[in-house]
DRENDREN-744964 format. One record per residue (C-alpha): residue number from 0; x, y, z. Coordinates in pm, 1 decimal. Layout:
<nr NUM&x X&y Y&z Z>
...
end
This chain:
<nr 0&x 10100.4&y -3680.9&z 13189.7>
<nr 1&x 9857.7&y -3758.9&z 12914.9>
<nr 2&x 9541.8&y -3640.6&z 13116.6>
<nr 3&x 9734.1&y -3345.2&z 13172.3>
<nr 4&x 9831.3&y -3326.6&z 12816.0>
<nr 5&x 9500.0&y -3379.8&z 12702.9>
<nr 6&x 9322.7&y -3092.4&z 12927.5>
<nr 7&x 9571.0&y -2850.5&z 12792.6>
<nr 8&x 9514.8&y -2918.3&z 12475.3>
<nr 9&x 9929.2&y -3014.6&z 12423.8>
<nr 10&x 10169.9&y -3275.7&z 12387.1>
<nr 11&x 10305.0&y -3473.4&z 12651.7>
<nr 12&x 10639.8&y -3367.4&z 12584.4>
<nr 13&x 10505.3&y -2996.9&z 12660.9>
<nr 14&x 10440.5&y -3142.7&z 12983.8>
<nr 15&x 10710.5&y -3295.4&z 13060.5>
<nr 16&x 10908.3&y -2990.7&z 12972.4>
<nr 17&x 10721.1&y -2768.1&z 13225.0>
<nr 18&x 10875.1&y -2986.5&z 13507.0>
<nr 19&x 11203.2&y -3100.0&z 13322.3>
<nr 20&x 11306.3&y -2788.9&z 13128.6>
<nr 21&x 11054.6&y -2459.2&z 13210.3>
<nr 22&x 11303.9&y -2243.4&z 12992.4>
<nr 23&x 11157.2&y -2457.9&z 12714.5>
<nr 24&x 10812.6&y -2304.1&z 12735.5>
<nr 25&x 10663.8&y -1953.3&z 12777.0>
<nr 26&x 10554.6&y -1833.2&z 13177.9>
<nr 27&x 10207.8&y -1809.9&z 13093.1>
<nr 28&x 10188.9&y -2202.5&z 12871.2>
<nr 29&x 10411.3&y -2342.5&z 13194.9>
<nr 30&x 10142.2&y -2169.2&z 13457.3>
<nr 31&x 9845.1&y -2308.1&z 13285.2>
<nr 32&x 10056.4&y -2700.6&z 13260.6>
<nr 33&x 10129.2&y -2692.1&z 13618.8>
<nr 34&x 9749.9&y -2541.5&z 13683.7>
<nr 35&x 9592.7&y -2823.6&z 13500.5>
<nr 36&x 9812.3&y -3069.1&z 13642.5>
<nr 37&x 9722.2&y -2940.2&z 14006.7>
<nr 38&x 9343.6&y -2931.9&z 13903.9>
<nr 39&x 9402.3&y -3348.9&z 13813.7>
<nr 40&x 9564.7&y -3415.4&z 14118.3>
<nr 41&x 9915.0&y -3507.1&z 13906.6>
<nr 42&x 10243.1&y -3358.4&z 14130.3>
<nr 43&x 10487.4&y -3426.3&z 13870.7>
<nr 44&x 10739.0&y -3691.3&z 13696.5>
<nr 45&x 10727.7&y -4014.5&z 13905.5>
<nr 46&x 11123.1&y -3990.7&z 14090.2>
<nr 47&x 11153.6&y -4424.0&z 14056.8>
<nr 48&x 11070.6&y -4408.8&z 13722.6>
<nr 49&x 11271.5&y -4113.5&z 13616.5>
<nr 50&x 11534.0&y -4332.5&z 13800.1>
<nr 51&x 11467.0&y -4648.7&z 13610.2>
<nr 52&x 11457.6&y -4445.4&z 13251.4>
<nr 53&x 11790.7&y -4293.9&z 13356.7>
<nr 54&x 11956.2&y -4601.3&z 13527.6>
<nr 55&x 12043.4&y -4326.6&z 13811.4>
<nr 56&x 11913.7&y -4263.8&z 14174.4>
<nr 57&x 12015.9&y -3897.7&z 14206.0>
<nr 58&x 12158.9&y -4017.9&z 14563.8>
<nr 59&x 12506.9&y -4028.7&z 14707.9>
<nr 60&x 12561.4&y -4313.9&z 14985.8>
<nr 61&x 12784.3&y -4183.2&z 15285.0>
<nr 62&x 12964.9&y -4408.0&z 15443.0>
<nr 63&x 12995.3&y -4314.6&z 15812.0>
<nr 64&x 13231.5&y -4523.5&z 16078.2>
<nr 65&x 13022.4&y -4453.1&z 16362.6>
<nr 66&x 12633.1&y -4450.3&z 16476.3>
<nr 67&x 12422.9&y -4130.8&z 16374.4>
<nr 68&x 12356.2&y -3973.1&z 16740.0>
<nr 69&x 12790.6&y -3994.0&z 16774.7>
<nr 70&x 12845.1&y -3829.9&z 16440.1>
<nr 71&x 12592.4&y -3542.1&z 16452.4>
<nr 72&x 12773.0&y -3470.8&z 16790.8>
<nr 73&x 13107.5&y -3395.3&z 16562.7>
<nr 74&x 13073.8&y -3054.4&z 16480.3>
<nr 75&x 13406.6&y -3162.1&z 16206.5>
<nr 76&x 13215.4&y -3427.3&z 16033.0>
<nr 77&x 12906.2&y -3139.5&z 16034.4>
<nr 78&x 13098.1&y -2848.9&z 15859.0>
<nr 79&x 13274.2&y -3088.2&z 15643.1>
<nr 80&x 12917.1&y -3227.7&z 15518.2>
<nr 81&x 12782.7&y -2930.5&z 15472.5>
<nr 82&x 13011.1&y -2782.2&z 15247.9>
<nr 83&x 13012.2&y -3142.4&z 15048.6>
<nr 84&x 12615.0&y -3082.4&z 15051.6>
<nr 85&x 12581.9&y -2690.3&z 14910.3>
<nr 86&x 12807.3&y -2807.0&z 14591.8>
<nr 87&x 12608.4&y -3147.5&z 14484.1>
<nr 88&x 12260.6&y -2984.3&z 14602.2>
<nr 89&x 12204.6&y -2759.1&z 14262.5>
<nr 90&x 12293.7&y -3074.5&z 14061.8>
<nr 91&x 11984.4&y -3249.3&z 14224.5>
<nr 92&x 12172.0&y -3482.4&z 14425.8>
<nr 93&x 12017.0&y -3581.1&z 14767.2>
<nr 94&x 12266.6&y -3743.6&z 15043.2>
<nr 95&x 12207.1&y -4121.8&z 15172.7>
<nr 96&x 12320.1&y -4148.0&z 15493.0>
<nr 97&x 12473.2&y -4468.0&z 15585.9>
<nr 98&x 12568.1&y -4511.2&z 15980.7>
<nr 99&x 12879.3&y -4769.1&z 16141.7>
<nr 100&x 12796.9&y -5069.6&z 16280.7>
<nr 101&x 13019.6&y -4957.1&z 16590.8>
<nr 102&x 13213.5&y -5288.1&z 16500.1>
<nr 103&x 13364.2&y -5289.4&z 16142.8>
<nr 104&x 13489.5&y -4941.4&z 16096.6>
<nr 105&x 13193.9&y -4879.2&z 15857.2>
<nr 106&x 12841.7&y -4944.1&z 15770.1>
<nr 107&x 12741.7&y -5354.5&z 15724.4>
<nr 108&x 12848.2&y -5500.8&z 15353.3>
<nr 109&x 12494.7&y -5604.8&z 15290.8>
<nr 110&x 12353.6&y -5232.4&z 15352.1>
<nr 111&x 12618.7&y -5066.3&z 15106.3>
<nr 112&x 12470.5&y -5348.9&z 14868.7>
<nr 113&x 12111.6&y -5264.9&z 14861.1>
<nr 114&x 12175.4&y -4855.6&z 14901.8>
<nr 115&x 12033.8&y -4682.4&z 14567.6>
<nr 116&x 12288.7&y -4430.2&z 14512.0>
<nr 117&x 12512.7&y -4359.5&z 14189.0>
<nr 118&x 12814.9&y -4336.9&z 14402.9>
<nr 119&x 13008.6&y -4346.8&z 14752.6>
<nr 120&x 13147.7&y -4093.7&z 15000.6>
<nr 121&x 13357.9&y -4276.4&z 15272.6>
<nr 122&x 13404.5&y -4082.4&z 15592.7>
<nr 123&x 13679.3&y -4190.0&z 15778.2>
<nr 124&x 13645.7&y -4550.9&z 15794.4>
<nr 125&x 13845.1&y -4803.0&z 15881.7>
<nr 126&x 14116.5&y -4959.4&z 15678.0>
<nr 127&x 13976.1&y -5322.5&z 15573.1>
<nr 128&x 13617.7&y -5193.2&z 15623.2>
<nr 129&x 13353.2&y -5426.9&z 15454.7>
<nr 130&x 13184.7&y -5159.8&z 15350.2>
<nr 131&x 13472.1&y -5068.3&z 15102.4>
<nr 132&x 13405.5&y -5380.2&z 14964.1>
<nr 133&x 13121.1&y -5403.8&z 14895.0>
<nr 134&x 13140.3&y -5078.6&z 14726.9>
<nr 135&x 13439.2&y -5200.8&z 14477.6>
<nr 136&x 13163.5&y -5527.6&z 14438.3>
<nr 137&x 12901.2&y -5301.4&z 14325.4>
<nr 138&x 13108.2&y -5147.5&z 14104.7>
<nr 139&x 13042.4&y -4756.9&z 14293.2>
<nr 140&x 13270.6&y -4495.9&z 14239.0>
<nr 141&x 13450.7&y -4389.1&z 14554.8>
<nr 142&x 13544.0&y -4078.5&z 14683.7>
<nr 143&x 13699.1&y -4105.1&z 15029.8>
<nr 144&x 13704.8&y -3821.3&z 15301.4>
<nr 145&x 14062.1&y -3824.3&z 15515.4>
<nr 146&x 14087.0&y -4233.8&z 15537.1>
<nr 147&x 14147.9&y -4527.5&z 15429.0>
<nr 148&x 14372.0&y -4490.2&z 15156.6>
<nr 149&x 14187.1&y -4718.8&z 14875.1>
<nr 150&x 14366.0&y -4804.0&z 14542.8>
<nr 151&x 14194.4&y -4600.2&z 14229.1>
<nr 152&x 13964.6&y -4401.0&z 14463.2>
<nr 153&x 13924.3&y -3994.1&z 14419.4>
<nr 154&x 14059.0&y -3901.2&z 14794.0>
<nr 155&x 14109.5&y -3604.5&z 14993.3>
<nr 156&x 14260.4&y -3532.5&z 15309.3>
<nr 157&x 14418.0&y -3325.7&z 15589.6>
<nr 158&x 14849.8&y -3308.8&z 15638.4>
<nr 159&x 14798.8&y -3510.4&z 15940.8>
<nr 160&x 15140.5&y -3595.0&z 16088.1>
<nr 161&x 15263.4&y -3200.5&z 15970.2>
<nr 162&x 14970.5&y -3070.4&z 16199.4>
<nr 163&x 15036.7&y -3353.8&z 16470.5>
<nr 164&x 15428.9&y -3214.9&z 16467.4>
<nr 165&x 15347.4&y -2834.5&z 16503.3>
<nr 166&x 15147.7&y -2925.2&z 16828.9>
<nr 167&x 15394.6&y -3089.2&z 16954.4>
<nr 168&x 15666.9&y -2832.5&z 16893.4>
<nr 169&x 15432.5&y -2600.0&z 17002.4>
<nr 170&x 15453.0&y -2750.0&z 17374.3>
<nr 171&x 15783.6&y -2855.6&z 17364.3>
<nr 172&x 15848.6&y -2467.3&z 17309.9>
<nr 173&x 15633.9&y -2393.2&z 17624.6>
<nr 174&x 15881.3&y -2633.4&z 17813.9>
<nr 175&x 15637.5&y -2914.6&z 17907.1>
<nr 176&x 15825.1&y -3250.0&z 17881.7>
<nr 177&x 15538.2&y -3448.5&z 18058.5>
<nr 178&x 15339.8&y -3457.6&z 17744.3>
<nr 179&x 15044.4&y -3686.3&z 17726.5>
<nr 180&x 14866.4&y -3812.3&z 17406.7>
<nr 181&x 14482.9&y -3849.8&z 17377.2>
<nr 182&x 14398.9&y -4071.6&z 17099.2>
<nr 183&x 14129.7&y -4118.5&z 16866.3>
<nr 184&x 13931.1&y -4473.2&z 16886.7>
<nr 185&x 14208.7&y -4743.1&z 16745.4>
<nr 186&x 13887.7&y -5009.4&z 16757.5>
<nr 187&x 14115.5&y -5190.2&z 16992.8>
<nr 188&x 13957.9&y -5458.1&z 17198.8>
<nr 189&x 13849.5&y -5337.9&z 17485.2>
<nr 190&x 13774.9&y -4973.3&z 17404.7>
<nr 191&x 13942.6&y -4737.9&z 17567.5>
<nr 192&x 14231.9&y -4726.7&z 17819.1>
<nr 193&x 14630.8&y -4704.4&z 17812.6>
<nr 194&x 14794.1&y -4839.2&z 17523.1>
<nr 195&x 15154.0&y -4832.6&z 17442.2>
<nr 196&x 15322.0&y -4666.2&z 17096.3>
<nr 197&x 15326.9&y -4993.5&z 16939.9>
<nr 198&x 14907.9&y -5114.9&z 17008.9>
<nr 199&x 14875.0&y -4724.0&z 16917.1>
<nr 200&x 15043.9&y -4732.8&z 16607.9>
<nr 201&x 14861.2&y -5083.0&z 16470.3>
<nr 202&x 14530.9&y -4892.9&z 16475.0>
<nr 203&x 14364.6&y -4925.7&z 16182.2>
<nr 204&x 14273.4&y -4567.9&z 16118.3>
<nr 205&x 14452.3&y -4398.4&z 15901.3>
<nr 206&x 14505.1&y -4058.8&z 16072.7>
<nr 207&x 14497.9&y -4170.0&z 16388.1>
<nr 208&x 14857.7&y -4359.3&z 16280.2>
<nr 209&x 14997.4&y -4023.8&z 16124.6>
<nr 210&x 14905.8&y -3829.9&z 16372.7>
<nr 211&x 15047.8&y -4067.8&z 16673.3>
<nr 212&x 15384.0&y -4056.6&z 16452.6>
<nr 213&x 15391.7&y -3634.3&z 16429.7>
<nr 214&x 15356.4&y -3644.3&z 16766.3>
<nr 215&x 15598.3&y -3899.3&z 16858.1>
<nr 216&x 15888.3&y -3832.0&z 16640.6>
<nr 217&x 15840.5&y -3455.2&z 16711.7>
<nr 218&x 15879.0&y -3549.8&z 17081.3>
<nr 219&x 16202.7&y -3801.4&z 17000.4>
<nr 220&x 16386.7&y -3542.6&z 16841.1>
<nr 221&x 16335.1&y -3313.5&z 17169.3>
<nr 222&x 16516.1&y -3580.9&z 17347.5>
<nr 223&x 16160.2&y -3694.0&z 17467.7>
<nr 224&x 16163.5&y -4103.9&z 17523.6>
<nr 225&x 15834.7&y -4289.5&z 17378.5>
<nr 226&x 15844.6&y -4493.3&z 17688.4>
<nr 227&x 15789.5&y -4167.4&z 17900.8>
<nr 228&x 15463.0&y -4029.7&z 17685.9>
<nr 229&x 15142.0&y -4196.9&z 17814.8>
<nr 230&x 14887.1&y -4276.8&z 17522.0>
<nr 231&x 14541.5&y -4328.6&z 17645.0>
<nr 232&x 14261.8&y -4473.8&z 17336.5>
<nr 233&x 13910.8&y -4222.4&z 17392.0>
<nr 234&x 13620.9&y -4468.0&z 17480.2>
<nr 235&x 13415.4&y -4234.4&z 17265.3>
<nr 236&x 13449.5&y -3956.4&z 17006.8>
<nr 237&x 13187.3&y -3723.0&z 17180.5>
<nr 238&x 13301.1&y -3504.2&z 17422.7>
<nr 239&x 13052.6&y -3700.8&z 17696.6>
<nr 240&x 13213.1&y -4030.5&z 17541.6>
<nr 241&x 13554.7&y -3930.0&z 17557.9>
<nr 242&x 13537.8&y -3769.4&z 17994.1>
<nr 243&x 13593.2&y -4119.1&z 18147.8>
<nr 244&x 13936.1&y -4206.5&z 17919.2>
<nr 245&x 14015.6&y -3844.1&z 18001.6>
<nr 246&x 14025.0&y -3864.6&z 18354.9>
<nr 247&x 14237.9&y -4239.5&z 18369.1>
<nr 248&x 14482.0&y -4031.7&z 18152.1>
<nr 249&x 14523.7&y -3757.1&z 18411.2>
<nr 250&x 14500.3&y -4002.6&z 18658.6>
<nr 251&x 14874.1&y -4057.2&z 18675.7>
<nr 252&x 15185.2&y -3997.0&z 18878.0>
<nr 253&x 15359.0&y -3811.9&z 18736.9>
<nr 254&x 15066.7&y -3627.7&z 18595.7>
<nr 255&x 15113.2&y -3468.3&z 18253.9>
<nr 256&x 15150.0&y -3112.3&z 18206.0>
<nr 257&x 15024.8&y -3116.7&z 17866.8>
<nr 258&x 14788.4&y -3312.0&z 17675.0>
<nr 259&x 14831.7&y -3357.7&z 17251.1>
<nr 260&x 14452.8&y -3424.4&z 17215.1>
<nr 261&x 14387.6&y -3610.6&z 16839.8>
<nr 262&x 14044.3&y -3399.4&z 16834.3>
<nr 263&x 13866.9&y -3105.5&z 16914.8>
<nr 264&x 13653.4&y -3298.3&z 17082.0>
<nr 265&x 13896.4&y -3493.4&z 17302.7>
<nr 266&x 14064.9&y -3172.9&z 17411.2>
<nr 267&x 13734.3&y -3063.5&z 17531.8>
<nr 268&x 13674.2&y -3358.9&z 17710.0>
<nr 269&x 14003.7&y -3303.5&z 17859.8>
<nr 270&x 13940.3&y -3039.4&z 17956.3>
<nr 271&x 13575.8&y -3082.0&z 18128.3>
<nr 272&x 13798.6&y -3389.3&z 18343.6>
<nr 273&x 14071.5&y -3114.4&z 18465.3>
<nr 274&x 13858.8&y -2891.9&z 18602.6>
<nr 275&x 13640.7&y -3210.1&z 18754.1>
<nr 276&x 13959.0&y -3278.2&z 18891.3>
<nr 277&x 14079.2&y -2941.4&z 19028.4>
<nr 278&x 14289.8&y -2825.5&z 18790.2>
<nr 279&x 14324.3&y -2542.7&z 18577.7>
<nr 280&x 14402.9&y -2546.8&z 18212.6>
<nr 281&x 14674.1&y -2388.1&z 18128.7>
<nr 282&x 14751.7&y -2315.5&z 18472.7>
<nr 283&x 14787.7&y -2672.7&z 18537.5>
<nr 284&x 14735.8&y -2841.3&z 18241.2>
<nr 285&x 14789.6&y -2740.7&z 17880.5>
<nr 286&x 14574.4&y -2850.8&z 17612.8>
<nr 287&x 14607.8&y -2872.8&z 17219.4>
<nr 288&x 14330.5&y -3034.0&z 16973.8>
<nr 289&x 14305.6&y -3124.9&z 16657.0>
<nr 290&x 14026.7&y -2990.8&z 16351.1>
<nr 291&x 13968.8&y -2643.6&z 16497.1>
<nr 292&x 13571.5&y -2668.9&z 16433.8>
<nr 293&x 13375.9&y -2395.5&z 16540.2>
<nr 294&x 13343.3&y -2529.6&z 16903.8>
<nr 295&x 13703.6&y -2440.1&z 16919.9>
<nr 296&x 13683.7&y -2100.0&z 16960.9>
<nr 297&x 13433.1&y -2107.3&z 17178.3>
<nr 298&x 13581.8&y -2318.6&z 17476.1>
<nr 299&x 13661.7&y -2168.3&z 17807.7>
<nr 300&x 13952.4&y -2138.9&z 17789.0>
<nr 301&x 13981.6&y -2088.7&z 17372.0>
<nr 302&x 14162.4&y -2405.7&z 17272.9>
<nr 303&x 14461.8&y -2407.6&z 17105.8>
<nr 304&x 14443.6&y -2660.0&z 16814.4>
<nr 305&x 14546.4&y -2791.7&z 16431.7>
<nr 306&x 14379.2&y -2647.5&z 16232.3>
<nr 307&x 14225.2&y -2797.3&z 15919.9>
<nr 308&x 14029.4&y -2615.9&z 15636.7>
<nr 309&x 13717.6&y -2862.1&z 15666.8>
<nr 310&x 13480.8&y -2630.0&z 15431.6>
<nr 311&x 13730.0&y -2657.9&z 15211.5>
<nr 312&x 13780.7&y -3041.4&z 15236.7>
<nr 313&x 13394.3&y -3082.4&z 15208.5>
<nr 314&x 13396.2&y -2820.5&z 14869.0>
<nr 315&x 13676.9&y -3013.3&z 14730.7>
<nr 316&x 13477.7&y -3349.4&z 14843.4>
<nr 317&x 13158.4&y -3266.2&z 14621.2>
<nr 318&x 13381.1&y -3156.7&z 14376.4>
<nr 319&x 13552.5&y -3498.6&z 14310.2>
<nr 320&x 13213.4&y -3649.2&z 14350.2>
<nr 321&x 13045.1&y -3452.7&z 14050.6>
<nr 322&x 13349.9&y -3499.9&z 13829.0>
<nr 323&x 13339.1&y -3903.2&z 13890.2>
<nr 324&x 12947.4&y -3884.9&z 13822.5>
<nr 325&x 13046.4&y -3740.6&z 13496.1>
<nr 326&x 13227.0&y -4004.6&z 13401.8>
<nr 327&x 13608.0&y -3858.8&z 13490.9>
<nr 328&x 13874.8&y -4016.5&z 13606.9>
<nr 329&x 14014.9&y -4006.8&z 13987.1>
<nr 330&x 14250.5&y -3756.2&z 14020.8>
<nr 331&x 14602.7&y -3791.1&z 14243.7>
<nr 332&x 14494.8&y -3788.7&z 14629.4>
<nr 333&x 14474.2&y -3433.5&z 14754.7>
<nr 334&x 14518.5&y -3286.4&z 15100.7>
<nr 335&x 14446.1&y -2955.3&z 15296.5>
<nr 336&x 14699.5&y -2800.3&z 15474.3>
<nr 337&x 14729.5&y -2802.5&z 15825.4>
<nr 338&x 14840.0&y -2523.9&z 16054.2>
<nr 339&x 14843.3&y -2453.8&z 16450.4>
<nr 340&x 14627.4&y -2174.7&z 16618.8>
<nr 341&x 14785.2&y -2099.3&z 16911.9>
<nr 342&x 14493.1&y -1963.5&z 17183.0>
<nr 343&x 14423.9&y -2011.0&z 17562.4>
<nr 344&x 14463.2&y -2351.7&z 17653.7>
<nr 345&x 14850.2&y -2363.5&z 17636.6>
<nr 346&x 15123.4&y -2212.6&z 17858.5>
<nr 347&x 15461.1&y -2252.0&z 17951.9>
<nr 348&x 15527.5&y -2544.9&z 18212.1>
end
C-alpha cells in the first residue's frame, strides 16, 4: 500500500479507501489508485490481515448432518441455502461448509473448533450433536435451521406435526386405512428397516419425532391402531439411498395403500420402488411427501406433499444470522407454516 501510495503521489489511507470505501474518492483519483496498484503487481488489502485487524473472518460455518455428495442431492437443503446465501452475500459474508461425519448427527467437535467463521448455521442436526458443543465452547453464536432445539439459540423452523396431520387427514379422507409411514433416518443402529412407534419416536431428530406424532395421532383419532401402521427408517435421504427401504416397506402383506412419506425425496423413492414393483401410484398406491421442493412438481405422477416455504425459511435464516453478527439478541424461535398441496399421487382407496 505504501509503494502504491508513493507512485500516486497520495496517502496510504487514499489507498486504502479506493478498495475499502470508493465513494470516498473521485472516479478518475480511484482509476489511477487501482491503475498504479495493477502496474506494481499489488491486488488489494491482504483478507487474513484485514481479518486479524478486525478480529472477524467474514465466514459463516454450516453445520451439515450428512456428507456433501447426500446433501447437494436435497434439492430442500439447496433452496433453503440459497435464499440464506443472497441475504448475507451483499454484507461480504462467504459460507463455510461443514459436512456430517455420517455418525454423530453433525460435523466432528474438533472441526467446528478450528473453523474460522464469526458464527454458526446448524442444519438439521442431531439432538446431542458434538458439534453443538463445541460451538457453545467456542463461544459462536448459533442460529439453527428446523432442529435441534438449543437453549439461547436464534432458531427457525417448519409446523412439522400440523403439516404431518393434514397428510394424514388428507388420506384418511381418500378412505385408505392401510397407511404406511416412510421415515426420515432416526440414526438407529442398523440403518434402515422396520421399526415400531416407540424405536420411531426415540429418534433423535427433532422433526422426524413431530412429524411421526402428526401422523400417528391423526391416524388414532380415525380409529386407526398404531400397531396396524408399518414404519420403515430410509437407509438414505437421496432418492437412490432411500429405493431399497422403499421396497421392504411395500414388501408386506397386507400391502399399504398409502404411503405418509417424511420427504420429498422418500416419496420419490417410493415411488421409483412401486412402479419397480408393478404398481401404479395412485392407482395402486398413494403417495404424500413432505417439503414440496421444486422436484415436487415435477414427478410423474405430480406428488402430493406438505408444503413448506423453504425460501422463506432460508431469508428468515440470514436474517437472524446478520442481526446476531450485529451484536442482537436471539429472538423467540420462529416457524413457517405448513400447508398440503394436494396433486397426482393420491386417490381414493
Amino acid at each position: 500500500m505504501d509503494d502504491v501510495a508513493d507512485a500516486v503521489g497520495v496517502s496510504r489511507a487514499t489507498v486504502s479507501n479506493a478498495y475499502n470505501r470508493p465513494d470516498q474518492l473521485s472516479a478518475q483519483l480511484r482509476e489511477e489508485v487501482l491503475r498504479a496498484a495493477k502496474k506494481l503487481g499489488y491486488a488489494g488489502p491482504n483478507p487474513t490481515a484485514r481479518s486479524l485487524a478486525m478480529s472477524r473472518t467474514g465466514a459463516i460455518a454450516i453445520l451439515l448432518d450428512t456428507n456433501l455428495s447426500t446433501a447437494f442431492s436435497d434439492p430442500a437443503l439447496s433452496v433453503t441455502l440459497d435464499a440464506l446465501a443472497t441475504v448475507v452475500d451483499p454484507e461480504g459474508h462467504a459460507l463455510l461448509l461443514l459436512p456430517g461425519d455420517g455418525e454423530s448427527g453433525g460435523p466432528r467437535a474438533e472441526r467446528v473448533l478450528t473453523a474460522q467463521a464469526d458464527i454458526a448455521v446448524a442444519c438439521s442436526l442431531a439432538d446431542g450433536a458434538p458439534a453443538l458443543t463445541a460451538v457453545r465452547d467456542r463461544g459462536l453464536p448459533l442460529v439453527v435451521i428446523d432442529q435441534p432445539q438449543v437453549r439461547g439459540a436464534a432458531r427457525i423452523g417448519v409446523e412439522d406435526r400440523a403439516g404431518a396431520a393434514a397428510a394424514a387427514r388428507h388420506l384418511l379422507d381418500l378412505g385408505h386405512r392401510r397407511i404406511g409411514i416412510f421415515s426420515a433416518q432416526c440414526l438407529s443402529a442398523p440403518r434402515g428397516g422396520e421399526m415400531n412407534a416407540e424405536e420411531a419416536g426415540n429418534s433423535r431428530f427433532h422433526d422426524t419425532r413431530e412429524r411421526l406424532a402428526g401422523y400417528l395421532e391423526t391416524l388414532a383419532e380415525a380409529g386407526v391402531s398404531t400397531a396396524d401402521v408399518p414404519i420403515w427408517e430410509a437407509s438414505g435421504i437421496s432418492v437412490e439411498g432411500a429405493i431399497p427401504s422403499a421396497f421392504g416397506l411395500l414388501d408386506r402383506q397386507p400391502r399399504p395403500t398409502a404411503l405418509l412419506c417424511m420427504s420429498d425425496q422418500l416419496a420419490l423413492a417410493a415411488i421409483s420402488a412401486a412402479r419397480q414393483l408393478g404398481l401404479s401410484v395412485p392407482g395402486d398406491l398413494s403417495v404424500v411427501g413432505f417439503d414440496d421442493a421444486p422436484p415436487a412438481r415435477w414427478s410423474e405422477p405430480p406428488l402430493t406433499t406438505v408444503r413448506q416455504d423453504l425460501s422463506a425459511k432460508g431469508r428468515v435464516a440470514g436474517e437472524l444470522v446478520l442481526g446476531l453478527l450485529r451484536g442482537d439478541k436471539a429472538p423467540a424461535p420462529a416457524q413457517v407454516p405448513a400447508e398440503l398441496v394436494v396433486r397426482e399421487s393420491t386417490a381414493p382407496a
